[in-house]
C-alpha positions as a printed NumPy array, in Angstrom:
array([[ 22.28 ,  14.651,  17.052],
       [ 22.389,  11.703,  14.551],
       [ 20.477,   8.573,  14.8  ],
       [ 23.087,   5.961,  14.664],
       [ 22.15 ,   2.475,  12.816],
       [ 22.195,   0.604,  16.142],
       [ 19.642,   2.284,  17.311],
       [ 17.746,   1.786,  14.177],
       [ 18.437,  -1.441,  14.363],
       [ 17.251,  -1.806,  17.563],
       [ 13.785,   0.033,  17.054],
       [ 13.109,  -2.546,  14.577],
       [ 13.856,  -5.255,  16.112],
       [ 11.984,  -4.125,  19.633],
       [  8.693,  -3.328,  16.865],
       [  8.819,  -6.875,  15.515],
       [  9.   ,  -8.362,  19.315],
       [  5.732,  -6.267,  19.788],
       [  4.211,  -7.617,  17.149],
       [  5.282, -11.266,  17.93 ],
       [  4.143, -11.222,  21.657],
       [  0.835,  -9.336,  20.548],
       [  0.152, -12.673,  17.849],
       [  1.118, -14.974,  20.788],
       [ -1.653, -13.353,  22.404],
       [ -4.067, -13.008,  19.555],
       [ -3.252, -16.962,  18.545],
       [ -4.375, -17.847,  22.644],
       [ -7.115, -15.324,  23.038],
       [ -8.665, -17.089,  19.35 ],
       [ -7.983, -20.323,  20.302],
       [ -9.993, -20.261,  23.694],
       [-12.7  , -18.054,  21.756],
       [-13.278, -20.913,  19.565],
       [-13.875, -23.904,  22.253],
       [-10.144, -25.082,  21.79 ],
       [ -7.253, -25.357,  24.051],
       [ -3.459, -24.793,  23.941],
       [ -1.07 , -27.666,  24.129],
       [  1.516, -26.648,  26.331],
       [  4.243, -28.633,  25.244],
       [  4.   , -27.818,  21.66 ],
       [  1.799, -24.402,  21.505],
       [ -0.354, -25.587,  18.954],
       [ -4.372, -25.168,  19.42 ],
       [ -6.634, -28.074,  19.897],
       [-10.171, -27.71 ,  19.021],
       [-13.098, -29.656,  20.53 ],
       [-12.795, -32.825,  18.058],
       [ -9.151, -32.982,  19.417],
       [ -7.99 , -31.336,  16.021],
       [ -4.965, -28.975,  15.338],
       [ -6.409, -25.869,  14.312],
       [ -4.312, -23.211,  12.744],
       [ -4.695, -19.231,  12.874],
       [ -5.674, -17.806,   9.688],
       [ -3.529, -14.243,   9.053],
       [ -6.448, -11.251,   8.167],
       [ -6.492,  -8.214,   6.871],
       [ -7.532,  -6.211,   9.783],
       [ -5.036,  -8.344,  11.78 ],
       [ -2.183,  -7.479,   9.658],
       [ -2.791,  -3.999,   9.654],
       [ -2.917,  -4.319,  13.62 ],
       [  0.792,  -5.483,  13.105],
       [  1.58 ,  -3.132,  10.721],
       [  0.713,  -0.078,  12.826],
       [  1.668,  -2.185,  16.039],
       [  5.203,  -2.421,  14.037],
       [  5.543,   1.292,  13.252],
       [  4.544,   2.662,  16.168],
       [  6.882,   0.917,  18.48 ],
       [  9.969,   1.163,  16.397],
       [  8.955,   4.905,  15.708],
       [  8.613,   5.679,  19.827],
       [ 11.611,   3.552,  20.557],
       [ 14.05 ,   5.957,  18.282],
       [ 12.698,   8.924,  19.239],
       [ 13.166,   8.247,  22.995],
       [ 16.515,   6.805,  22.756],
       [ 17.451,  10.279,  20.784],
       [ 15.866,  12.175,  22.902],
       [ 17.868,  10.151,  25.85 ],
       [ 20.758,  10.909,  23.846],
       [ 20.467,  14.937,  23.617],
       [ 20.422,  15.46 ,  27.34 ],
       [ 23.371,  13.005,  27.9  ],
       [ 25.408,  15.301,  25.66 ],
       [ 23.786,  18.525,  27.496]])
């Protein structure tokens, strides 16, 4: 059976919300590592000296994402074609 282009569509965009939840939690986790704390009206971190502190992107982290990326949208079409071959059966 063929892979349509919603469902390619939708891998993608279920990888990036991975990868967008899992820097949500990176952003917290680093923030509290580093003394700060999260503003909950607008997100943003708040060090010690009552500073905005921003998240600087990585290498390692952005091959986190990367693979993070791949991997879900990769699973996600595979099971949905697999769903769809024993709905046709």
């Amino acid at each position: 059976m063929d892979t349509k282009p919603f469902d390619i569509l939708g891998s993608i965009l279920l990888g990036l919300l991975a990868i967008y939840l899992v820097h949500r939690f990176m952003v917290v986790d680093s923030c509290l590592d580093l003394g700060g704390a999260i503003e909950r009206e607008s997100g943003v971190c708040i060090n010690a000296d009552g500073e905005e502190q921003a998240m600087r992107l990585t290498v390692p982290l952005l091959c986190i994402y990367f693979v993070l990326g791949l991997v879900v949208s990769l699973a996600s079409v595979i099971t949905v074609k697999k769903i769809r071959c024993t709905n046709n059966r």
